[in-house]
C-alpha positions in Angstrom: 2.6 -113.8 31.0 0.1 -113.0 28.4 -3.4 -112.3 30.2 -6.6 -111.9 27.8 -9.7 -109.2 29.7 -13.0 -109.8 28.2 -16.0 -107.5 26.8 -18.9 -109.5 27.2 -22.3 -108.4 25.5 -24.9 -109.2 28.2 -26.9 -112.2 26.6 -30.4 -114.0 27.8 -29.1 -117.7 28.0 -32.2 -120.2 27.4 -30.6 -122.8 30.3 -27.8 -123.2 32.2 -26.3 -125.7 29.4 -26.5 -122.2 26.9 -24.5 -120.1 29.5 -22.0 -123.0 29.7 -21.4 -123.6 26.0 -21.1 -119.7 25.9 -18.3 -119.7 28.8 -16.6 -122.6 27.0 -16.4 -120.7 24.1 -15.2 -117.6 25.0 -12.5 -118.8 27.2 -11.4 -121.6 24.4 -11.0 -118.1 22.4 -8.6 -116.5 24.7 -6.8 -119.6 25.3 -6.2 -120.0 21.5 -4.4 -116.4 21.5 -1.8 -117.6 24.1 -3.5 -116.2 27.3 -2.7 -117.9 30.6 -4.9 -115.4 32.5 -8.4 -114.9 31.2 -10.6 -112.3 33.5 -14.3 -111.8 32.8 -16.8 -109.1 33.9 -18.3 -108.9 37.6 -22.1 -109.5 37.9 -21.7 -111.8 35.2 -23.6 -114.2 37.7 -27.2 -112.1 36.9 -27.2 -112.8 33.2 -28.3 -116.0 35.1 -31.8 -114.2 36.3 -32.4 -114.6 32.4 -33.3 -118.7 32.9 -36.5 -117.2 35.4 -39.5 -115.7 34.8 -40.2 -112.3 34.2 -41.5 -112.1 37.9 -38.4 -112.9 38.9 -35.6 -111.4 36.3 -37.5 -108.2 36.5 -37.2 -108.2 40.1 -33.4 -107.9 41.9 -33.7 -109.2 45.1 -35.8 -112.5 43.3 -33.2 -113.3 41.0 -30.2 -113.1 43.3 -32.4 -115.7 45.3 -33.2 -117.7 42.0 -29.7 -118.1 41.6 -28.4 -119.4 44.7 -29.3 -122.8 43.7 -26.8 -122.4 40.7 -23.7 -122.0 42.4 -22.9 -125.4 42.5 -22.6 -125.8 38.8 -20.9 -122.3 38.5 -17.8 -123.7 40.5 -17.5 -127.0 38.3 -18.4 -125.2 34.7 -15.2 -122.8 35.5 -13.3 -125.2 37.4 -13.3 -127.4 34.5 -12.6 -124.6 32.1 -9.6 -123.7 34.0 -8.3 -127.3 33.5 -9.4 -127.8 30.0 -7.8 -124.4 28.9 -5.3 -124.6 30.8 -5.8 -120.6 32.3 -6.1 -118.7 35.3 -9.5 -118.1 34.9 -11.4 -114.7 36.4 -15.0 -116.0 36.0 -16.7 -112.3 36.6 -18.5 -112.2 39.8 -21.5 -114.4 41.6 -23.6 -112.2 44.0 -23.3 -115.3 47.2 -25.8 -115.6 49.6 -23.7 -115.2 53.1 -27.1 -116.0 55.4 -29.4 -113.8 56.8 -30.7 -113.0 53.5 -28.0 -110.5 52.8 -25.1 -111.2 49.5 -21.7 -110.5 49.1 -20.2 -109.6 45.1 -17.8 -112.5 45.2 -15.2 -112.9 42.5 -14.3 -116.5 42.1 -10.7 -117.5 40.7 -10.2 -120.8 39.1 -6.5 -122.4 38.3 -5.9 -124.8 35.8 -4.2 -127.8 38.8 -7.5 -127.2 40.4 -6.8 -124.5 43.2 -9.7 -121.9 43.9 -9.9 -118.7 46.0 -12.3 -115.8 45.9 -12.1 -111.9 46.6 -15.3 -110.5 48.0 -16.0 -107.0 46.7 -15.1 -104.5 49.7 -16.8 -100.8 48.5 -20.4 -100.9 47.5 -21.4 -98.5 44.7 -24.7 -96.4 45.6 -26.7 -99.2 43.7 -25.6 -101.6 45.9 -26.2 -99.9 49.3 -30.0 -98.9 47.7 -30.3 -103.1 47.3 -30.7 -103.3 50.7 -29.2 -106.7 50.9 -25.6 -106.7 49.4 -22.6 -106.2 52.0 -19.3 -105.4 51.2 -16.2 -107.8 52.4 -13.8 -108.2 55.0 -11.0 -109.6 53.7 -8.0 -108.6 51.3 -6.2 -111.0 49.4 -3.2 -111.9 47.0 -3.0 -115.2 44.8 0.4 -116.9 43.0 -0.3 -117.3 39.3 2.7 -119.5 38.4 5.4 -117.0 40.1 3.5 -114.0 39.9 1.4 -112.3 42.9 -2.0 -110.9 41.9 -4.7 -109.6 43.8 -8.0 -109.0 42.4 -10.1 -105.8 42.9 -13.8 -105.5 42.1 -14.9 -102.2 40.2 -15.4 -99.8 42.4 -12.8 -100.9 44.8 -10.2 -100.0 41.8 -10.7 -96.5 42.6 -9.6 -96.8 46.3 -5.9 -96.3 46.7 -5.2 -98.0 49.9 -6.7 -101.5 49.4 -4.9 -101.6 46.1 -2.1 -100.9 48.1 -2.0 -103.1 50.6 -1.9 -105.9 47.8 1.2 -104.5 46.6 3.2 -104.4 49.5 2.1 -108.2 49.8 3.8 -108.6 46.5 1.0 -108.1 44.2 2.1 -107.0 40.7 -0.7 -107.8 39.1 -4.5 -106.4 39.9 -7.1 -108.1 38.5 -10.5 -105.8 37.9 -13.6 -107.4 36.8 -16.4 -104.4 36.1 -19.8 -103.4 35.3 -20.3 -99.7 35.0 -23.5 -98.8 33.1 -23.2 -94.8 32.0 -19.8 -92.9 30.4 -18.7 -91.4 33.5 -18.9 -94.7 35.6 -16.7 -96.4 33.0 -14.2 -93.5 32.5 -14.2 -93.2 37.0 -13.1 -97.2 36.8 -10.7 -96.4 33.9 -8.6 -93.6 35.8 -9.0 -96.0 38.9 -6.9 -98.7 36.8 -4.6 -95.8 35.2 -4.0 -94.7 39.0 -2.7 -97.9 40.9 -1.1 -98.9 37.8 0.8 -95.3 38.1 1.1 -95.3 42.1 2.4 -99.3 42.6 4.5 -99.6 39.4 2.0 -102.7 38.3 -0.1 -104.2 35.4 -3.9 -103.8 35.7 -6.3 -106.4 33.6 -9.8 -105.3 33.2 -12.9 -106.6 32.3 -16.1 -105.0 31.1 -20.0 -106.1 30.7 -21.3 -104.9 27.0 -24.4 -103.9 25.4 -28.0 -103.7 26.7 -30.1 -106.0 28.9 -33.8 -104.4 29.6 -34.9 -107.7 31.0 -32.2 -107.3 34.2 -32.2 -104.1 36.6 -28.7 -104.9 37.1 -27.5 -105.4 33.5 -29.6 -102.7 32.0 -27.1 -100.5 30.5 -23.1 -101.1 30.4 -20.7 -99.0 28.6 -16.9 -99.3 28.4 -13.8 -101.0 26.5 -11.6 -104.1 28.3 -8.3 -102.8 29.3 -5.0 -104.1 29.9 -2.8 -101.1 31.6 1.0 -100.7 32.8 2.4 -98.2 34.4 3.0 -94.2 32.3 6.9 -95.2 32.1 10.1 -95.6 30.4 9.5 -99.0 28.3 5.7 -98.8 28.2 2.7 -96.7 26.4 3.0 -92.9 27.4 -0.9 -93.1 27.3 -0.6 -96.6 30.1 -2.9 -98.5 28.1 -0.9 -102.1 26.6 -4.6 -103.2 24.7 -8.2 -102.1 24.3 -11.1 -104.0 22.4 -12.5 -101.9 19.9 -16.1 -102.5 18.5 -17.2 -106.1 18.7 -13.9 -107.4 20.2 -14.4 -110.2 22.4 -10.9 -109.9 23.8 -8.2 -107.6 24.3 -5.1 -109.6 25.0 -1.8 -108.7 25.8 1.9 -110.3 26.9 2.9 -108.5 30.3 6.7 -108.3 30.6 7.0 -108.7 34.5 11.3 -108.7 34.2 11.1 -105.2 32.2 8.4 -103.6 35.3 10.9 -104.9 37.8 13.6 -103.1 35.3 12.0 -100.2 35.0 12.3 -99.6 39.0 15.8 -98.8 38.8 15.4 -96.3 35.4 12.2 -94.6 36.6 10.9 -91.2 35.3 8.7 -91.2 38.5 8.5 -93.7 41.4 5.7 -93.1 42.7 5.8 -96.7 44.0 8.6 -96.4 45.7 8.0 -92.5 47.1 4.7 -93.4 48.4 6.2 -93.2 52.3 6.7 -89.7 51.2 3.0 -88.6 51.7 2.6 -90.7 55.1 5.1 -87.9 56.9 3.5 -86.8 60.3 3.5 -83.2 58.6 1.6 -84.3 55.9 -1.0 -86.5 57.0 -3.5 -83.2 57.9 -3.5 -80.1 56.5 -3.4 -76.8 58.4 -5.5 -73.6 57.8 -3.3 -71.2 57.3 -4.1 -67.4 58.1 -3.6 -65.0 55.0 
């Protein structure tokens, strides 16, 4: 299965028509290398906020309102993408109103016969939590992407073991990571997060990144970071776990994930850390003891 993870330079679309034609393009790209999973960057919803006012792109809680009314054409612009590539497509994340006047970071994933499902965002970063209005979810999920189980995990949730592996054990051998991180040491704490379940459940990791600046948006200021495609630090794959990277002004990093050779690899393992993990989980081992020198 080849799946594409984008880097996407934050724009300032002029309509909603602009943002489309920019989607269209982008995922027409990754389709034309082969990819049959494309995954773009979470908040990719705010570059929305752009189409307002200052008033109101200046202002977070005003443009997550501002865009409510655009949710309707986000589900049929990448709905339809999905069927005209042809792709799985990731489209980022859209920050839903859930009533009350509180949000949840909802990543929305589109197939190409017309099936949809969404993974709400669990963790909340310290940004989120200052918001005042953004909740984290309730519910964990795994998808089929034509034979192969995925579950998608949204930034900061990739660096939280348990989750993670909970999707594995439901057969999840694929994690799916759309991202936003805005300094060097928020991008590098996502990119050990990937490294990490890729190491622990013996699967592929597919991330995506937000790009460049965007002074207009107190979401989208700053972003910093390179789209990843990872595999597990094994016999038959990079020592260094990373299968692709964009570099510079990539668009797309792309690469063909051999599922048959990670199932393989199980039975020829330097480490199986996947399959040790009841190891840890020993009644001994679960809490430590101070012990008296």
């Amino acid at each position: 299965m080849k799946v594409a993870v984008c880097k996407y330079p934050v724009g300032r679309p002029r309509d909603f028509q602009a943002f489309a034609e920019r989607q269209r393009r982008l995922l027409e790209e990754a389709a034309a290398r082969g990819a049959q999973v494309a995954v773009l960057p979470e908040y990719l919803s705010l570059e929305l906020a752009a189409l307002f006012p200052a008033q109101v792109h200046a202002d977070l809680h005003a443009s997550l309102a501002a865009i409510q009314p655009l949710r309707a054409a986000w589900l049929e612009l990448f709905a339809g993408l999905a069927r005209r590539t042809g792709m799985h497509v990731v489209a980022g994340s859209f920050l839903l109103d859930a009533g009350g006047g509180r949000y949840r970071n909802r990543s929305d994933l589109f197939a190409p016969g017309g099936g949809h499902a969404w993974q709400d965002k669990l963790q909340l970063t310290g940004f989120e939590k200052a918001t005042g209005v953004i909740d984290g979810g309730d519910a964990l999920k795994v998808v089929d992407l034509d034979g192969v189980r995925a579950g998608v995990s949204i930034c900061y949730d990739s660096e939280f073991p348990l989750p993670v592996r909970a999707q594995y054990e439901a057969g999840a051998r694929l994690l799916l990571v759309p991202s936003c991180t805005d300094t060097v040491a928020g991008a590098t704490r996502v990119q050990v997060g990937c490294l990490a379940r890729a190491l622990e459940n013996r699967m592929f990791v597919a991330q995506a990144v937000t790009a460049g600046q965007a002074r207009w948006s107190p979401a989208l200021d700053e972003n910093t970071g390179e789209a990843t495609l990872y595999a597990p630090m094994d016999a038959g794959f990079p020592a260094d776990g990373v299968l692709a990277r964009t570099r510079g002004d990539d668009a797309w990093a792309v690469a063909d994930l051999d599922f048959d050779l990670l199932e393989a690899t199980r039975g020829r393992a330097q480490v199986a850390n996947d399959h040790d993990w009841p190891g840890q989980l020993q009644p001994a081992l679960v809490r430590a003891r101070l012990e008296p020198l």
